[in-house]
N, C-alpha and C positions, 0 to 999 in steps of 0.2 A: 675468823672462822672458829666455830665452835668444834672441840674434842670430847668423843664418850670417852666414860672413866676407863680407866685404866691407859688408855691411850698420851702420850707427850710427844710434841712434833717441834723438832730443835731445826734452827735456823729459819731465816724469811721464806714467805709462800709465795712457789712462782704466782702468777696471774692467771688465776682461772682453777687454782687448785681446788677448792672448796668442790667442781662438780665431778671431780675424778673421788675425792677424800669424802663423800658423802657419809652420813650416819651410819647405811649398812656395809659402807667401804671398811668404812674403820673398825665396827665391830665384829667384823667378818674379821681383820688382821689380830683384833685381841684374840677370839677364840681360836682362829689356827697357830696362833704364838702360842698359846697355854696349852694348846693341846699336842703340839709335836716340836718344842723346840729342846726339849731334853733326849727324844729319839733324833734330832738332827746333829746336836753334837755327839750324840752316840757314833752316830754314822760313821762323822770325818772323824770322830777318834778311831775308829776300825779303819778309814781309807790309809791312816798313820800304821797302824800297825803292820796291814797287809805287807806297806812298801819294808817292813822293818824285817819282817817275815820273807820277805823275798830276799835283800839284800841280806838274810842268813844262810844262803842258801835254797830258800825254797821254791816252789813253782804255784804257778797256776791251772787249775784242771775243771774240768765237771764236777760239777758238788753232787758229794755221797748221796747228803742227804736230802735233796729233791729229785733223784733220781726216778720217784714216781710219778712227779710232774710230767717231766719226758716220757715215761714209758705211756703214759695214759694216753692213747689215741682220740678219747674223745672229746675231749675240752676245743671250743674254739672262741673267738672273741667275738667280740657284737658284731654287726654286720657293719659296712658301710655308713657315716650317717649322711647327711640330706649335705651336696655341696665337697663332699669329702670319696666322692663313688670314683671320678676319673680325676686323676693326680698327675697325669702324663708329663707335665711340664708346674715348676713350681720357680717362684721369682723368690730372693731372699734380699732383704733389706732393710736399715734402722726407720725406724718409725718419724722421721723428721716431714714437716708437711709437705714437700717435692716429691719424697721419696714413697710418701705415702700413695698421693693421688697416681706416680707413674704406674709404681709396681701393680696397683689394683686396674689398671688401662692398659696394662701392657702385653692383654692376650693370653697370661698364665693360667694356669687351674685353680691355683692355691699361691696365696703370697704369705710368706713367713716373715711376718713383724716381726723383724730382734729387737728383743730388747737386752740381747746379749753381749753375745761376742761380738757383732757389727752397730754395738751402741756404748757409748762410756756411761756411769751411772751417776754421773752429775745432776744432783738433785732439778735442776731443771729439766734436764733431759727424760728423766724418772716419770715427771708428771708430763710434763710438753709429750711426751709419746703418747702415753693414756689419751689425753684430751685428742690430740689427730686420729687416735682410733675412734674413739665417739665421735669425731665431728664428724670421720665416715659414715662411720654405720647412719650416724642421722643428717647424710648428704648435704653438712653447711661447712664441708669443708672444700676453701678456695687456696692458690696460689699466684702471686706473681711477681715475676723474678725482676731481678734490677734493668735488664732489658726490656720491659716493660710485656714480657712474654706470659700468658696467661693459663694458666690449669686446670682444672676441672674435671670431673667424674665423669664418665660415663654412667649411661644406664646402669642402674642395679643386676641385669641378667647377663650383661658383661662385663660385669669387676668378678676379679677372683674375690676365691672364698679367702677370710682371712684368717690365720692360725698362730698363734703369739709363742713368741718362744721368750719365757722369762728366764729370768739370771739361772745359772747356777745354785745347787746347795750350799757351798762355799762362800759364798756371795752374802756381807752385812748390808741392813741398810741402815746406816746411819741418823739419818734424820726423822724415823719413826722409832720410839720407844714404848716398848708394853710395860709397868710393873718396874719399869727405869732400868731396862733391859734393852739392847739393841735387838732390831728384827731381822728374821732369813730377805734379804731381797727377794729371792724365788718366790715368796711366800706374799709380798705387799706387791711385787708384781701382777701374782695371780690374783689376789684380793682388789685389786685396781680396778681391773678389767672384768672377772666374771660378774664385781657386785655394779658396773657402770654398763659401758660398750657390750658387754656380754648377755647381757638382758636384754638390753635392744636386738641382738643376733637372736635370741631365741623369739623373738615377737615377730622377726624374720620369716622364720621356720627352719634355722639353722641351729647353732648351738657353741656355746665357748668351747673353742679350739685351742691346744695347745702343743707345740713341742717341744720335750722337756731334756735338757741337755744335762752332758757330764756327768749322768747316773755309771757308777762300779759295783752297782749291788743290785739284788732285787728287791731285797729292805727298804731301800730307797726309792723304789717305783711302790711299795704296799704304802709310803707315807705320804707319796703324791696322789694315791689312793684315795686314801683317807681323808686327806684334804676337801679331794673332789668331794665325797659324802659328806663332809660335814660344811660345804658349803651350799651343796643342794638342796638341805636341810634346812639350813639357815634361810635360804634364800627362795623357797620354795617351789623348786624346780625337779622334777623325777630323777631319781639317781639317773646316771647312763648317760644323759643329755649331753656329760663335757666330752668332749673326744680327747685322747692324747697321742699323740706320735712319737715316741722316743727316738733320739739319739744313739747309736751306737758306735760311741767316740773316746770309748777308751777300753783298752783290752779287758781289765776283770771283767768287765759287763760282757764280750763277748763268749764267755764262759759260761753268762746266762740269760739267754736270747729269750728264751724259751720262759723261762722264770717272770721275765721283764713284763712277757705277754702275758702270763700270769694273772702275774699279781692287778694287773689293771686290766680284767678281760672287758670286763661288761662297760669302759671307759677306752680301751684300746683303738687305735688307729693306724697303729704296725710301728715300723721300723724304718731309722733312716743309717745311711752309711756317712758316719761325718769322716771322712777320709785326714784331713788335714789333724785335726784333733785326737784321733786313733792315734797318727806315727809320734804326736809330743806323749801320749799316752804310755805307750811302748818304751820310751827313752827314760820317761819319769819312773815308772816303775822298774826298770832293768838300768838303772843308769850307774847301779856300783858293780856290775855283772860282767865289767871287761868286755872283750872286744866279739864275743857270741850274740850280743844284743846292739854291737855297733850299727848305725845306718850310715851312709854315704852321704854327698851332698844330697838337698833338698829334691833340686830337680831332675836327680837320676832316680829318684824312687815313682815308679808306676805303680798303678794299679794292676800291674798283672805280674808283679811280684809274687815269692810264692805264697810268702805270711796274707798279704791282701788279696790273695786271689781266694786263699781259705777263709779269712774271712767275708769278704761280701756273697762267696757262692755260699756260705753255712745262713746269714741273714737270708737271703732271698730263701730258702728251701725250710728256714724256721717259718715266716711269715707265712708263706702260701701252704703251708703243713697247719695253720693253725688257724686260716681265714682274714690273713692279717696285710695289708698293700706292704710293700717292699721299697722304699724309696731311694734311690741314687744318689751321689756327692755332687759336690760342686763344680761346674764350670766358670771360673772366675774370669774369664776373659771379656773385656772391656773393647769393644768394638773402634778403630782409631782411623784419620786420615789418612795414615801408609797402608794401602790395598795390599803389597805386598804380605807385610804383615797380617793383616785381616786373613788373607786365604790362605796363611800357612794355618793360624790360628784356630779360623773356621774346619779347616780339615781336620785336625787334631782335638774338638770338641765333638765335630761327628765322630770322629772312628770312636770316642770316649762314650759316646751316647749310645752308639749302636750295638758297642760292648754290654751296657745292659741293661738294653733292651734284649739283648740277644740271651742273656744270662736269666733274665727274668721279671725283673726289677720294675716296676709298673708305672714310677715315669722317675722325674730326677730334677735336680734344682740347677739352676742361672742365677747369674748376679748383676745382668744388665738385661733394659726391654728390649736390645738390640740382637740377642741371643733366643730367644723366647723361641721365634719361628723356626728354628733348627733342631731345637729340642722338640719341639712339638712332631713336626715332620719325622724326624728320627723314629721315634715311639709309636707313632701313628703305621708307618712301614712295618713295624710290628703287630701291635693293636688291630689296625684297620678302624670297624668302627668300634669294637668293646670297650668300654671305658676302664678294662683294667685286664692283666692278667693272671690273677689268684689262681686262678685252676690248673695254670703250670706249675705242678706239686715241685717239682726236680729233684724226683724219689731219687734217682741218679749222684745224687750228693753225696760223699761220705768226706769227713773231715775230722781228725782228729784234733786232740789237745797239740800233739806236735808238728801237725801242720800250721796251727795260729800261732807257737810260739817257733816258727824255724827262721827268725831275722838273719839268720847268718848266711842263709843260702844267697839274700839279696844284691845281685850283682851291682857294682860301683866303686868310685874311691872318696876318697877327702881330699878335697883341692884348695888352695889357696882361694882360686874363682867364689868354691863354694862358701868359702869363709869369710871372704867380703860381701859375697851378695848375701849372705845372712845379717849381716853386721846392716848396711844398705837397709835392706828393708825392716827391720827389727826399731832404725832409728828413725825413720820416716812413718814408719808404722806408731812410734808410741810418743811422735813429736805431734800427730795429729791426735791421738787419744787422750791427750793432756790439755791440748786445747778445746777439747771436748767433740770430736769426730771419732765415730766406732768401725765407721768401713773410709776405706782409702785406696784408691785410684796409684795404682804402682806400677811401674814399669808394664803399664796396659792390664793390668791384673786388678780385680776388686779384693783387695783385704781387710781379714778382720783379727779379732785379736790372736785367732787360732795358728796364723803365719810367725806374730811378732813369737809364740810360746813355742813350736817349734826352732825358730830360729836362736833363739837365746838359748834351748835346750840341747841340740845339737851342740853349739861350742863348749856347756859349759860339759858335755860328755866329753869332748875332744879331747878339752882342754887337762883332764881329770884321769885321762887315757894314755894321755902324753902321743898323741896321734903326730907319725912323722905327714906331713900333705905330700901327694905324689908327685904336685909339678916345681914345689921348691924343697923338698926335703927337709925344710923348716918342720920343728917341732913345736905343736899347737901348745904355747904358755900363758900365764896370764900378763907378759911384756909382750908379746908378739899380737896378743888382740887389742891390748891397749894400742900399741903402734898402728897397727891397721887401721879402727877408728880415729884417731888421727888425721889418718890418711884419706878416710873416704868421707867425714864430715864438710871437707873443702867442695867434693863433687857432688852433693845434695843442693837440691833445688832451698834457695831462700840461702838465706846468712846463716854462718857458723854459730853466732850466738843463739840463734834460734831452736838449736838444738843442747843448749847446757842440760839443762834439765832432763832431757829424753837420753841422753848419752850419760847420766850419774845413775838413771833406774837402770837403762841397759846396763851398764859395768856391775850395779847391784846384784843383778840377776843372773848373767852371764859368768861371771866371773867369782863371786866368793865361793869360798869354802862351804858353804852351806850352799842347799838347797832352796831355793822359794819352788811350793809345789804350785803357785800359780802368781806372773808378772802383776796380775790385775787386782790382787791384795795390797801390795806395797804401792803400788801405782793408786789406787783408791785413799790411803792415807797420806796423799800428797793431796789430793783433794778439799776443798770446804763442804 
């Protein structure tokens, strides 16, 4: 396969890469590498600082100085585009070919390609996703499974629309070098896609869709921006035509909702609540702030806590103040043969769904197609037939800076329970991600990496707190969690030895002295 100048691509080419890595692939990734990869390091040198700046003491608030942003009532973001108008129900899932053909069958509005959190970025996995997205978009994509059980698309006017969620800005990619510089993944991901599969969606009469994760600035939504314009450019397609959805999955960013919408109006597609990724958010930036920024076990934090209850009513009341859909968290619950189980599960997905709906929120994301028709139902008991709810302003809202930052009101303890099932899912979680699996089937739950970074972040808080647990009094150290894994590597599915490796990056991350501000860096240079 031929490379334009400036372009070097290290290591073997999976099979079939040449029609993902095309001539305007490649030269799309030189030009967005020359043109923002010194504002990228800018950035995470600022997301460094921020955290340095807090743990001096400082806070987070509304910034001074876009305070005319907010006051200006009249700005609003593009309308709706074509496929992206009813959202009520949204399927998320890694781009692997099963997972493709389901999610797009599965009844949702919108399927959310990861190519992120719910995908490792193992160079094969990198291209292997791209290419299932064009084999979609251009309907010659099949499956079938060792059961000799078969796949296939539906019609085009019933597949969801599809919406790619690339890497993170943190996120290298190795195996493309510009100028004999490594590249942003975020950046060869969106380059993948808008200059392949994204062209076919616009011949569609759609448009490259995207949700863009783990943005703490609005800096960083102006250079995804800019991105978008200088590949419309390139690629000769009317500004406006990409749509983007953001994330809002870590607290600085909820500081600037408003801002996010912004800076990408005329490309904007709203907001989403990444709920999981928020509370590791919260933890990473307040984690030397003692025990005011504490949170409890995992699964005693709801969504109707008072920090998440201020934040998701402030998103929904940003969004529809600005013309913008409001999108809901996850229901990660994996539908299983114990009925029992199912109908506690299925109950506690509705009363979640119908929370907000009820709040506002214009529809919400699932992680299995066995969930889809609950979520849909849900929202629709809202909706009826509208395909969305923007016009519930929820003038009603007022939230302050100290209501997003009040974690201390959050009722809970710290339990040994909870400290093993962190431990539990954190090493099954990154014993699959190394074998190269980005979502993973746990304890009836679909996880992605977003669980394993809470989970490891929670201990190494505990740990660093000198947190007594309330059901044994034990003092959370770094001997008492080695002990415990230990202890629960025996009770995992598969052989002990199976998990060496996934139980040395755990302890890397859990347990030193330092900080890792994200599992999926050190875990990446374990990688080829």
């Amino acid at each position: 396969m031929s490379t334009v100048s400036g372009i070097e691509i290290v290591g073997d080419l999976p099979e079939r890469a040449e029609e993902v890595l095309t001539d305007s692939a490649q030269e799309l990734i030189v030009e967005l590498h020359r043109a923002l990869a010194d504002r990228r390091a800018d950035a995470l040198a600022a997301r460094q600082q921020r955290v340095a700046d807090l743990a001096a003491g400082g806070t987070l608030d509304f910034l001074a100085e876009t305070a005319d942003i907010r006051a200006d009532e009249s700005w609003q973001v593009a309308p709706p585009a074509p496929g992206l108008v009813d959202r009520r129900v949204e399927i998320t899932g890694p781009t692997d070919k099963k997972m493709t053909i389901n999610a797009l069958n599965a009844g949702a509005k919108v399927w959310l390609a990861d190519q992120e959190d719910a995908n490792t970025p193992e160079w094969e996995s990198v291209i292997g996703g791209q290419l299932n997205l064009l084999d979609a978009i251009n309907r010659t994509i099949d499956f079938t499974a060792e059961n000799g059980k078969t796949y296939a698309l539906k019609p085009d006017e019933e597949l969801a629309t599809i919406v790619v969620r690339p890497r993170g800005w943190h996120l290298d990619e190795k195996h493309i070098l510009v100028d004999g510089k490594v590249t942003s993944g975020a950046l060869v991901d969106f380059a993948l896609y808008v200059a392949t599969a994204g062209l076919r969606q616009i011949e569609k009469g759609q448009g490259p869709y995207f949700y863009l994760p783990k943005m703490e600035h609005h800096l960083e939504a102006r250079m995804w921006n800019d991105a978008f314009n200088l590949a419309s450019d390139l690629l000769g397609f009317p500004r406006g035509t990409i749509r983007a959805t953001c994330l809002i999955e870590t607290i600085p960013a909820a500081f600037q909702m408003e801002e996010i919408l912004y800076e990408l109006r005329e490309h904007s597609a709203g907001l989403n609540a990444g709920r999981w990724d928020y509370l590791f958010s919260v933890i990473k930036n307040f984690r030397t702030r003692g025990k005011e920024f504490l949170l409890p076990d995992r699964n005693a934090i709801t969504m109707t806590v008072p920090f998440m209850r201020a934040y998701t009513e402030l998103l929904v009341r940003t969004c529809h103040k600005r013309g913008a859909h409001a999108i809901g968290g996850m229901a990660a619950f994996i539908p299983s043969r114990d009925e029992a189980v199912n109908a506690a599960a299925f109950e506690k997905v509705r009363a979640d769904k119908a929370r907000e709906a009820g709040d506002g929120f214009d529809g919400s994301w699932v992680a299995h197609p066995g969930m889809v028709a609950t979520c849909k139902e849900v929202f629709t008991e809202v909706l009826g037939q509208k395909p969305n709810q923007i016009d519930n302003k929820r003038e009603d809202v007022r939230v302050t800076a100290a209501d997003l930052l009040d974690v201390a009101s959050t009722p809970g303890q710290v339990t040994e329970e909870g400290l093993r099932n962190n431990i539990d899912v954190a090493l099954q979680y990154l014993r699959a991600w190394l074998g190269g699996l980005g979502a993973v089937a746990i304890h009836n739950l679909m996880e992605d990496a977003a669980t394993a970074e809470i989970s490891r972040s929670q201990i190494w808080q505990w740990l660093h707190n000198s947190i007594e647990l309330a059901d044994t009094h034990e003092v959370v150290t770094k001997e008492l969690v080695e002990r415990l894994v230990d202890e629960v590597v025996p009770t995992l599915p598969g052989e002990a030895s199976d998990y060496e490796e996934a139980k040395s990056l755990f302890l890397e991350v859990a347990v030193s002295d330092d900080y890792a501000d994200f599992l999926t860096v050190p875990a990446y240079e374990r990688m080829d």
